[in-house]
N, CA, C and O of each residue as an XYZ file, in Angstrom:
688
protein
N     -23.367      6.424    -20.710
C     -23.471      4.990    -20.906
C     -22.317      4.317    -20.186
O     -21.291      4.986    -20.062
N     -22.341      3.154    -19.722
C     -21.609      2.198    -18.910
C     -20.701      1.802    -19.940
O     -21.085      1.405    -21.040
N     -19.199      1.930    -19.517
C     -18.196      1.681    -20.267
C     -17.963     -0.049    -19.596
O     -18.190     -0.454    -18.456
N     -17.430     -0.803    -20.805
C     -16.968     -2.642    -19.854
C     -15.855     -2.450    -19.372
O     -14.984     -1.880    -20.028
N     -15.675     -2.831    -18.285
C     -14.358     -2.914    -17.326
C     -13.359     -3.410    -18.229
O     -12.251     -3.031    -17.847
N     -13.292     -4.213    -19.436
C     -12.147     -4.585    -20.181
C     -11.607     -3.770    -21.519
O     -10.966     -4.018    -22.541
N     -12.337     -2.512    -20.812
C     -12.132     -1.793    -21.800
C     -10.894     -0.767    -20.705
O     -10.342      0.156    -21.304
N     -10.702     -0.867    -19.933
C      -9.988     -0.016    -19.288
C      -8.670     -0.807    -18.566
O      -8.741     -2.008    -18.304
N      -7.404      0.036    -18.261
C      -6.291     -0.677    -18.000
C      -6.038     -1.268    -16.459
O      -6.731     -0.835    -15.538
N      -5.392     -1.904    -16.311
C      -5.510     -2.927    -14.510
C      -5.167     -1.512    -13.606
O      -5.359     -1.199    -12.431
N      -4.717     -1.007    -14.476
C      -4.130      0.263    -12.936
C      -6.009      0.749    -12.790
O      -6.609      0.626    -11.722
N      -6.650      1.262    -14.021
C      -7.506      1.528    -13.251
C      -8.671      0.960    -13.250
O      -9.729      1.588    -13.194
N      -8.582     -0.128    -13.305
C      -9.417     -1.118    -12.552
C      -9.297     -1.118    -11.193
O     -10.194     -1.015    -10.356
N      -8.168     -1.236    -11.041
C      -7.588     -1.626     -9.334
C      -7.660      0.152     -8.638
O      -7.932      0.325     -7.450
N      -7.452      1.009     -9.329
C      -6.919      2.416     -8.171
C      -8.829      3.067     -9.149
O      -9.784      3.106     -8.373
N      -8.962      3.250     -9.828
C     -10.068      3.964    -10.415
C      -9.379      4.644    -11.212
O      -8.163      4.608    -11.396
N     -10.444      5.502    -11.868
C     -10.119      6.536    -13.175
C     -11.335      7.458    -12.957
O     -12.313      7.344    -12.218
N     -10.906      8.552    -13.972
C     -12.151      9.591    -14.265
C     -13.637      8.904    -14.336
O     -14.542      9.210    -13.560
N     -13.778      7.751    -15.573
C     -14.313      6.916    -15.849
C     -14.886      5.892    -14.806
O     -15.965      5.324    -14.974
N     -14.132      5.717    -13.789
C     -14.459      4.102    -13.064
C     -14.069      4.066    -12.019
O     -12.840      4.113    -11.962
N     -14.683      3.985    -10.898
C     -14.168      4.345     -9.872
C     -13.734      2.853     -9.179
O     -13.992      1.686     -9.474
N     -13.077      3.390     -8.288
C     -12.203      2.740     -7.245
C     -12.992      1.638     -6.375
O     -14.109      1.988     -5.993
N     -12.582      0.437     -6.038
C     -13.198     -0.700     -4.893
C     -12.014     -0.625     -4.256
O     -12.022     -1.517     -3.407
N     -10.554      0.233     -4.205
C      -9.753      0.385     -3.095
C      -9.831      1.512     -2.582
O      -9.800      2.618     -3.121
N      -9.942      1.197     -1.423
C      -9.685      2.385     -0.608
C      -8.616      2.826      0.316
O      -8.167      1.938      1.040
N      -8.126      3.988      0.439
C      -7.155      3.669      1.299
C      -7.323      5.151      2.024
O      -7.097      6.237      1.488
N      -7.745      4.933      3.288
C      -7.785      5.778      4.306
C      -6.719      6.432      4.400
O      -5.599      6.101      4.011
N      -7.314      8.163      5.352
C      -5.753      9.226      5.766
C      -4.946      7.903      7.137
O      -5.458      6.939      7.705
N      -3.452      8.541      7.214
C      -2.765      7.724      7.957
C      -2.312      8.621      8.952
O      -1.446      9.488      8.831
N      -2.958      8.337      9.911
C      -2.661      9.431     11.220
C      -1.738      8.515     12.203
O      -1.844      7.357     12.609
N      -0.411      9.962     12.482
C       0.228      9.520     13.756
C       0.237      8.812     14.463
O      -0.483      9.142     15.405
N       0.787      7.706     14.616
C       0.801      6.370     15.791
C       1.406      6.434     16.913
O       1.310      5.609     17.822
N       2.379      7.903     16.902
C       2.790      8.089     18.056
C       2.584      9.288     18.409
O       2.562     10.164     17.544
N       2.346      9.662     20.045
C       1.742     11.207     20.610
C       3.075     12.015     19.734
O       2.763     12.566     18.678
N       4.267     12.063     20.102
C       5.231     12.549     20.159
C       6.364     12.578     19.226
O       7.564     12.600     19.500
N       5.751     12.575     18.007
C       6.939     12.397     16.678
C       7.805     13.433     16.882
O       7.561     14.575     17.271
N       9.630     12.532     16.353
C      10.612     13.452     16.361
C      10.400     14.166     15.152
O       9.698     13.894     14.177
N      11.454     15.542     15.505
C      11.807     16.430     14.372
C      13.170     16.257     13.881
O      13.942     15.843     14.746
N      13.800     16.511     12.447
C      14.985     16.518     12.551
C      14.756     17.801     11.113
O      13.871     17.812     10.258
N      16.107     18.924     11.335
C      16.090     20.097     10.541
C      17.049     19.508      9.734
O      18.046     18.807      9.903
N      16.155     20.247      8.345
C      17.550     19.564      7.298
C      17.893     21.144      6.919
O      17.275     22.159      7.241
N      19.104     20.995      6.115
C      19.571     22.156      5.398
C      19.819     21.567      3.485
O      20.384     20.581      3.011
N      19.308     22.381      3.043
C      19.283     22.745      1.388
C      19.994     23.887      1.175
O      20.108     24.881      1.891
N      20.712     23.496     -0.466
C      20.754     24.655     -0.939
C      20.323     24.357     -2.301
O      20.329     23.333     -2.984
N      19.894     25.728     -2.517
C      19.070     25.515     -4.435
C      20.027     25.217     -5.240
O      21.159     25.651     -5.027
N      19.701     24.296     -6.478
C      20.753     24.389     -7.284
C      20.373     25.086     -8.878
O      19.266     24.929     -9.394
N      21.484     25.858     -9.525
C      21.325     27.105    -10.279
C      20.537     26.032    -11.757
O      21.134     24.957    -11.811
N      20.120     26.072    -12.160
C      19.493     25.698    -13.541
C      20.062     25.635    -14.129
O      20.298     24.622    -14.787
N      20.765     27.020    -14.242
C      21.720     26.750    -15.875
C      23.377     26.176    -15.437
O      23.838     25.325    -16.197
N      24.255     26.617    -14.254
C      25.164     26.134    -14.144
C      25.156     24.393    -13.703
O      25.917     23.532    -14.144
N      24.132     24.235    -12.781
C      24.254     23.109    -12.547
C      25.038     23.024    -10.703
O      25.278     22.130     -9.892
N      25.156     24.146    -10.752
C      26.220     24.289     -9.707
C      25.346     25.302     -8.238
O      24.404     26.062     -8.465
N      25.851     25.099     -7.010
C      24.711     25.868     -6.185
C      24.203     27.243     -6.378
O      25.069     27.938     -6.910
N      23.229     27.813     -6.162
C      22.774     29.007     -6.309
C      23.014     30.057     -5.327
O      22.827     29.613     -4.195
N      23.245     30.878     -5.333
C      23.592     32.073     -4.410
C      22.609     32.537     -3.479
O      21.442     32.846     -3.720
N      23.179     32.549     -2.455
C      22.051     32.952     -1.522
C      20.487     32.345     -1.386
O      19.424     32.859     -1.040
N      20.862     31.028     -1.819
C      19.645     30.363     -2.119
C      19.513     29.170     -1.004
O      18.910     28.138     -1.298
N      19.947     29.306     -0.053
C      20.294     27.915      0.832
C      18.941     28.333      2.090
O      18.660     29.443      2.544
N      18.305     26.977      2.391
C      17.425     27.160      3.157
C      16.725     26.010      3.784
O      16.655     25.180      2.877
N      16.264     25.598      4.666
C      15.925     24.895      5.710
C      15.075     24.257      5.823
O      14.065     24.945      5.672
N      14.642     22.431      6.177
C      13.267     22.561      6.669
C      13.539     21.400      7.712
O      14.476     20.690      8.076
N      12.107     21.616      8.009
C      11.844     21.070      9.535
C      10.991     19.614      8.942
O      10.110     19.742      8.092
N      11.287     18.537      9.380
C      10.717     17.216      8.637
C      10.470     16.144      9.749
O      11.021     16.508     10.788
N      10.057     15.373      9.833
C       8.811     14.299     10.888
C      10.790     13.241     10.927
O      11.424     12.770      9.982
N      11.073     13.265     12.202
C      12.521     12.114     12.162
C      11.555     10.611     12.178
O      10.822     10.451     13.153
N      11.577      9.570     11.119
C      11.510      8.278     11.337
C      10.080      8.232     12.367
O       9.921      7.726     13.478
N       8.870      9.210     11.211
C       7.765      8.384     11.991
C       7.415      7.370     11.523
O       7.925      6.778     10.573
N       6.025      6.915     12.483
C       5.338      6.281     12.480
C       4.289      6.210     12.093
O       3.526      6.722     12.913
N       3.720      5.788     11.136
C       1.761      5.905     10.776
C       0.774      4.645     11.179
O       1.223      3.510     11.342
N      -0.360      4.915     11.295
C      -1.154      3.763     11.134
C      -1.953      3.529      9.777
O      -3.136      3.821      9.951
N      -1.725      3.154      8.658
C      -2.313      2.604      7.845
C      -3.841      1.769      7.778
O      -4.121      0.780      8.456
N      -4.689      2.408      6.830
C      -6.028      0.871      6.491
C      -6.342      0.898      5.361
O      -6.666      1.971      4.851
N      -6.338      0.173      4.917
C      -6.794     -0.089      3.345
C      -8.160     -0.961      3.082
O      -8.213     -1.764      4.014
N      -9.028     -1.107      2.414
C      -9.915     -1.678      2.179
C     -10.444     -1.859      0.671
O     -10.954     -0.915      0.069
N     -10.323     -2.856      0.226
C     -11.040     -3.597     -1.267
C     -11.979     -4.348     -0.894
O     -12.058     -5.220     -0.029
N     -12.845     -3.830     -1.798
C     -13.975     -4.600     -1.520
C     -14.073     -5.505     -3.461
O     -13.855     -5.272     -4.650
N     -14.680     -6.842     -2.271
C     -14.583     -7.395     -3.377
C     -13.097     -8.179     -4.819
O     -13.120     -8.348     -6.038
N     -12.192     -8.389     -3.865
C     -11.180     -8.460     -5.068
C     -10.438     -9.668     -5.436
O      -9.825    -10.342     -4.608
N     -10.499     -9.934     -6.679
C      -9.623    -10.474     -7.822
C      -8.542    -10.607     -7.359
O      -7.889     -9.761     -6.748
N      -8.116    -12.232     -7.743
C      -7.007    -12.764     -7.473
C      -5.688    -12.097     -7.918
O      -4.676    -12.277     -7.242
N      -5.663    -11.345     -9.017
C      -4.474    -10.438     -9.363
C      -4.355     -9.121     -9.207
O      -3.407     -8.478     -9.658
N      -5.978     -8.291     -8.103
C      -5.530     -7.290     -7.629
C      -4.744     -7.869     -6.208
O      -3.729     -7.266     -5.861
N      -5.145     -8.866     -5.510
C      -4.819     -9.407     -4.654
C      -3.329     -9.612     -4.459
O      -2.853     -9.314     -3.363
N      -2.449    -10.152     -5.537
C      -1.265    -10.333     -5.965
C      -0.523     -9.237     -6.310
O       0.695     -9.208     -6.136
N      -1.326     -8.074     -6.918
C      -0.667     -7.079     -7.053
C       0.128     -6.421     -5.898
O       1.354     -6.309     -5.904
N      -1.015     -5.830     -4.512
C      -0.935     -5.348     -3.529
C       0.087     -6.044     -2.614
O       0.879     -5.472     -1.864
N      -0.080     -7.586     -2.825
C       0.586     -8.563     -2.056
C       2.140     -8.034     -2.548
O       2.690     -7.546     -1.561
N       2.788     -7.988     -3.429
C       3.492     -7.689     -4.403
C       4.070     -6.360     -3.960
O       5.293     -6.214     -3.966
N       3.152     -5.245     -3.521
C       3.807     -3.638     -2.859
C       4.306     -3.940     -1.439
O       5.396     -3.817     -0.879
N       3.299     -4.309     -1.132
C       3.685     -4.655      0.629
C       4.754     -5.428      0.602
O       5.469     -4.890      1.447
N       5.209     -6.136      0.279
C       6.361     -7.309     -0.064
C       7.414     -5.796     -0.050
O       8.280     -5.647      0.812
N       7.255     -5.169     -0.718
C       8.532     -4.422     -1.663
C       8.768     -2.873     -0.018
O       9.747     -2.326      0.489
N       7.427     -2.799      0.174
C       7.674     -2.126      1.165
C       7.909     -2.146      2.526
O       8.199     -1.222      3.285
N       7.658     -3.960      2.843
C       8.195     -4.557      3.779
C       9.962     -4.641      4.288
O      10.516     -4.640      5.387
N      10.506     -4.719      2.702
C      11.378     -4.701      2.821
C      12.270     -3.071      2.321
O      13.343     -2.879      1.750
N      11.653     -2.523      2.637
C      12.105     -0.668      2.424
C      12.549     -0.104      1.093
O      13.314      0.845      0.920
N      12.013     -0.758      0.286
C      12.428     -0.665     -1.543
C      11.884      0.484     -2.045
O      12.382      0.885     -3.097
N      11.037      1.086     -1.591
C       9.582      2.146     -2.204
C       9.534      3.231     -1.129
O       9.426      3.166      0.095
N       9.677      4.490     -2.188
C       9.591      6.074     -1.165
C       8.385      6.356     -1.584
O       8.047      5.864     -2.661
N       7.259      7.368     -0.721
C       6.274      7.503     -1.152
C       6.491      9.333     -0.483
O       6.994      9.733      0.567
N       5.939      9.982     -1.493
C       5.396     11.067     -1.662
C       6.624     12.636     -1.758
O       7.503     12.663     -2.619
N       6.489     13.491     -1.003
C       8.139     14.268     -1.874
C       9.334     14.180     -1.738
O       9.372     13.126     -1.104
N      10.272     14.460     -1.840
C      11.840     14.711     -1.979
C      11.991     13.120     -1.200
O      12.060     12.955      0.018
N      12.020     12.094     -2.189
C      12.520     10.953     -2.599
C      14.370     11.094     -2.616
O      15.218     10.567     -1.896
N      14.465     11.900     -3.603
C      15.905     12.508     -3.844
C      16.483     13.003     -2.768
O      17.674     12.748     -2.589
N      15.819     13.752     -1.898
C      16.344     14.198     -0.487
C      16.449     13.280      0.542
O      16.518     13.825      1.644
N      16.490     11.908      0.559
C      16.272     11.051      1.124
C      14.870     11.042      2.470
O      14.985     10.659      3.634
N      13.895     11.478      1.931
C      12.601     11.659      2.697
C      11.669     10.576      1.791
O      11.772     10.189      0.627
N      10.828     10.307      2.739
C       9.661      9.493      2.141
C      10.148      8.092      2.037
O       9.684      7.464      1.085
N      11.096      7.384      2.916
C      11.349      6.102      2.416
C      10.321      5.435      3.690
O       9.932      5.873      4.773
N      10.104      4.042      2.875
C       8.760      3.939      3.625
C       9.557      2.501      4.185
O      10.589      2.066      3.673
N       8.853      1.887      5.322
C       9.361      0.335      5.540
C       8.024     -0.253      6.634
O       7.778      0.110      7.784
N       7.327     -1.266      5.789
C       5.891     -1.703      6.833
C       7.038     -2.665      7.922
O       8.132     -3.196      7.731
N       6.117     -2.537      9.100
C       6.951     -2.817     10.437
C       6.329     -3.889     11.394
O       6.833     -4.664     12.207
N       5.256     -3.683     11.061
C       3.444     -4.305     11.937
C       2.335     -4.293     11.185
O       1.502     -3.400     11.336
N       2.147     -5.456     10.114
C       0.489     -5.244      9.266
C       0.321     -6.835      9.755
O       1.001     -7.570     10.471
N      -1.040     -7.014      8.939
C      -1.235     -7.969      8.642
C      -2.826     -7.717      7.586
O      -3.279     -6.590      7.390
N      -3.373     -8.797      7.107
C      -4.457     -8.661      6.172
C      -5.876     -9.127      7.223
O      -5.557     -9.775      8.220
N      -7.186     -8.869      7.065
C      -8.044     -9.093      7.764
C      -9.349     -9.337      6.484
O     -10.050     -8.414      6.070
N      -9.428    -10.453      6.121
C     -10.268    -10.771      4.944
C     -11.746    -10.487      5.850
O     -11.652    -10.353      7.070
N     -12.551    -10.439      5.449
C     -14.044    -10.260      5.942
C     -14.798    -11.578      4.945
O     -14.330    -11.900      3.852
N     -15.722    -12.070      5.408
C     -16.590    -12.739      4.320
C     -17.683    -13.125      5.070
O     -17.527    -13.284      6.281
N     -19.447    -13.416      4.240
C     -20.445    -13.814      5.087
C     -20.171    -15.053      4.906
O     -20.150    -15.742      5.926
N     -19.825    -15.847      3.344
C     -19.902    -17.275      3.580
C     -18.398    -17.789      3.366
O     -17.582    -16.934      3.019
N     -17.899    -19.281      3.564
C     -16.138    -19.780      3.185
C     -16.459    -19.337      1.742
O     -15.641    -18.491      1.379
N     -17.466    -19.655      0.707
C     -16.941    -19.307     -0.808
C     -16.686    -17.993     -1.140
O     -16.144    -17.739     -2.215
N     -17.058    -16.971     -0.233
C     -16.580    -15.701     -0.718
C     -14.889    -15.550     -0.235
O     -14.165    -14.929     -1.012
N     -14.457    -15.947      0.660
C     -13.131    -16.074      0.870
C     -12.277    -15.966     -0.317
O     -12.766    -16.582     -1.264
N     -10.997    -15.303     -0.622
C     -10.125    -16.075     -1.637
C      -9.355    -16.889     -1.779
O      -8.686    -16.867     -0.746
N      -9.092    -17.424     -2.235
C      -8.649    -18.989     -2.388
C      -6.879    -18.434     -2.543
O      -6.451    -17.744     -3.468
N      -6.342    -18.784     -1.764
C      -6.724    -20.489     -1.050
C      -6.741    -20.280      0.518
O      -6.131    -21.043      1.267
N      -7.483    -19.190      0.971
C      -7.656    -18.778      2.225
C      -8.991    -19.705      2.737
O      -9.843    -20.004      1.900
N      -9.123    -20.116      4.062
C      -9.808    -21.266      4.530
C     -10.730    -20.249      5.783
O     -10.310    -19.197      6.267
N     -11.830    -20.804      6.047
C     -12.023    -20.417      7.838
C     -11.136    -21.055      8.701
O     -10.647    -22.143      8.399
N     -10.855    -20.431      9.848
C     -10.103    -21.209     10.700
C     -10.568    -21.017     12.331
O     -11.563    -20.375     12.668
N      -9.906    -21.509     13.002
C     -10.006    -21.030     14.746
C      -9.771    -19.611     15.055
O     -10.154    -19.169     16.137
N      -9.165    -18.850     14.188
C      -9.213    -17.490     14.768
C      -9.844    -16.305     14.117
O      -9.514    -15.142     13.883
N     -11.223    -17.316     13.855
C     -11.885    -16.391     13.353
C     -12.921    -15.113     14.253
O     -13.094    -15.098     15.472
N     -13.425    -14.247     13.378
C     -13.885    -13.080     14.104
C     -15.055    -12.645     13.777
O     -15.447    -13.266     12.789
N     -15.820    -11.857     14.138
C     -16.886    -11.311     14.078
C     -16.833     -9.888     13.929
O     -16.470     -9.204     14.886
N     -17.174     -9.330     12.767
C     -17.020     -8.118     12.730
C     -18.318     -7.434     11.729
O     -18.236     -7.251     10.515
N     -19.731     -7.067     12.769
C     -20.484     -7.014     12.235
C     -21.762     -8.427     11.348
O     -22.555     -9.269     11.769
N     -21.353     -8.025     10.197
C     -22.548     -9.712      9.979
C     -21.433    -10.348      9.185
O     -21.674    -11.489      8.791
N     -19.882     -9.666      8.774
C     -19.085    -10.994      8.573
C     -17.823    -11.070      9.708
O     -17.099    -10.287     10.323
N     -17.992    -12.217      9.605
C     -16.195    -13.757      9.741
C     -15.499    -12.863      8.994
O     -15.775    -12.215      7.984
N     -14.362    -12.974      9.822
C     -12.964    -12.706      9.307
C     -12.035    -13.728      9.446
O     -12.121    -14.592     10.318
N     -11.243    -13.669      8.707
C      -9.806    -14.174      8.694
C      -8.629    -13.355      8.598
O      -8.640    -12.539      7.677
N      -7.546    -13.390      9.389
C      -6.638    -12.671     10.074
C      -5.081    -13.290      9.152
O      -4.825    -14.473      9.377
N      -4.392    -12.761      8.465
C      -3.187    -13.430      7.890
C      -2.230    -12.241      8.345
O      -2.636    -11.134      8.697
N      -0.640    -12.716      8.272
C       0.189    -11.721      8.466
C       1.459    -12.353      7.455
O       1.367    -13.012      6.419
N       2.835    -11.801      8.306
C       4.049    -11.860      7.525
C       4.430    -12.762      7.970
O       5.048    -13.461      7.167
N       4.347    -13.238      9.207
C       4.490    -14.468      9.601
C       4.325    -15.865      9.166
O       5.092    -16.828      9.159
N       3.058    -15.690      8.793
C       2.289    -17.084      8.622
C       2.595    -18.049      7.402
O       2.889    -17.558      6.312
N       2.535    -19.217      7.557
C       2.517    -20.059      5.922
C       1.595    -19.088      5.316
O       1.906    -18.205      4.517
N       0.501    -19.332      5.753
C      -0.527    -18.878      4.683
C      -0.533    -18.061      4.155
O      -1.455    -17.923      3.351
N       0.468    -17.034      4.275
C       0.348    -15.623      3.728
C       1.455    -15.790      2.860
O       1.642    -14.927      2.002
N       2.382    -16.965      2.962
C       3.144    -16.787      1.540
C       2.802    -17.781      1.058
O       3.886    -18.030      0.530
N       2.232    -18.541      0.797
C       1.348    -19.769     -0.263
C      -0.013    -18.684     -0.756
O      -0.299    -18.967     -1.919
N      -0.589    -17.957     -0.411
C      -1.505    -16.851     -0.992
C      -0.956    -16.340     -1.427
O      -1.016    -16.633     -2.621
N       0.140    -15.093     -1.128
C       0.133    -14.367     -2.060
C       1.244    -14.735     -3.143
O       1.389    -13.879     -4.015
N       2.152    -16.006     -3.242
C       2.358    -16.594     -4.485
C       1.324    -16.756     -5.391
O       1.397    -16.003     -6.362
N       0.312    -17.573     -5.360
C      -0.645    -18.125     -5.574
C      -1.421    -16.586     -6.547
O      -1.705    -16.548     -7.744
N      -1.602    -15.357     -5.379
C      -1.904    -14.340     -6.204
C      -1.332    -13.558     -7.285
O      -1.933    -13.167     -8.286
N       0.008    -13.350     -6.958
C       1.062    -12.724     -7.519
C       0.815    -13.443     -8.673
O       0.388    -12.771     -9.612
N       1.054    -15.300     -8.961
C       0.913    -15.515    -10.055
C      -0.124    -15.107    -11.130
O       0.115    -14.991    -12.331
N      -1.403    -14.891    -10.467
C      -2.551    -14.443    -10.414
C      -2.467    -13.073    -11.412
O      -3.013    -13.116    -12.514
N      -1.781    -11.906    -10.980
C      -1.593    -10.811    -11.281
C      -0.239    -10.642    -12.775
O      -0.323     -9.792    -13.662
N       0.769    -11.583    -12.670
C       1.804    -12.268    -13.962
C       0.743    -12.474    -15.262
O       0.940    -11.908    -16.337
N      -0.327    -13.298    -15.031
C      -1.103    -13.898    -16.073
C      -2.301    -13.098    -16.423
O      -3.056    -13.369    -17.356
N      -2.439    -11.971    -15.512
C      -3.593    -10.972    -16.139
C      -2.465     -9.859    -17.031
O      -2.883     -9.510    -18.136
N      -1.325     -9.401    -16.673
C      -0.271     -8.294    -17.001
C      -0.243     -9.306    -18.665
O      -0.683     -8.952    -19.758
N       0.437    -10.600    -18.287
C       0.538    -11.178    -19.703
C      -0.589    -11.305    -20.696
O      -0.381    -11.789    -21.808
């Protein structure tokens, strides 16, 4: 039987659950450049119980120096406070706040967006989200119009205020 979406929490509304699946998607992120550097780190284990290094335990790895990825994400369909939410990561990872995936602690995985921008799709202006408009640089992609926002633009910080607040008043 069909469980109601308000029966379940915003994380998985927005990412999915066992229960409910996902309207985000977020594609693998392949290499943006032919030629990523390497840089070798050195470790050593540390003992459990002393706290102190482990013997003969020191060992090596080989790790990607300061790549590059290409990222895509896609929601279909979304709510002004998943909208705000996301607006809200990218913000945080724009500015290099957020490590993603292992040895965080090893100083690996720190992430920093460099080049995005958002690419809304819609067939008609009311599917748009507000307070996003059609404009002159719009696109054709398939049977919808797009609209193109970035880090640059007014519009992209009067939206995703606008969302963020959006996402404050669903959390509250």
């Amino acid at each position: 039987y069909p469980v109601p979406e308000e029966h379940f929490c915003l994380a998985c509304r927005l990412f999915g659950s066992a229960h409910y699946g996902s309207r985000l998607i977020v594609e693998d992120a392949p290499l943006a450049e032919d030629k990523p550097g390497f840089k070798m780190l050195d470790f050593l284990a540390v003992d459990r119980f002393t706290g102190g290094g482990a013997e003969k335990r020191k060992f090596d790895a080989l790790t990607l120096y300061q790549p590059a990825f290409k990222l895509r994400m896609f929601l279909d369909c979304p709510e002004d406070w998943e909208l705000g939410w996301l607006g809200l990561v990218l913000r945080d990872l724009a500015e290099g706040w957020l490590s993603l995936g292992y040895g965080a602690a090893k100083g690996l995985g720190r992430v920093k967006l460099e080049e995005w921008s958002l690419t809304f799709g819609y067939l008609t202006p009311e599917d748009l989200p507000v307070p996003l408009q059609p404009g002159s640089g719009n696109e054709r992609k398939g049977i919808y119009r797009t609209v193109r926002i970035g880090p640059a633009s007014g519009e992209w910080k009067a939206a995703v205020s606008r969302w963020a607040q959006a996402f404050r008043e669903k959390v509250a």
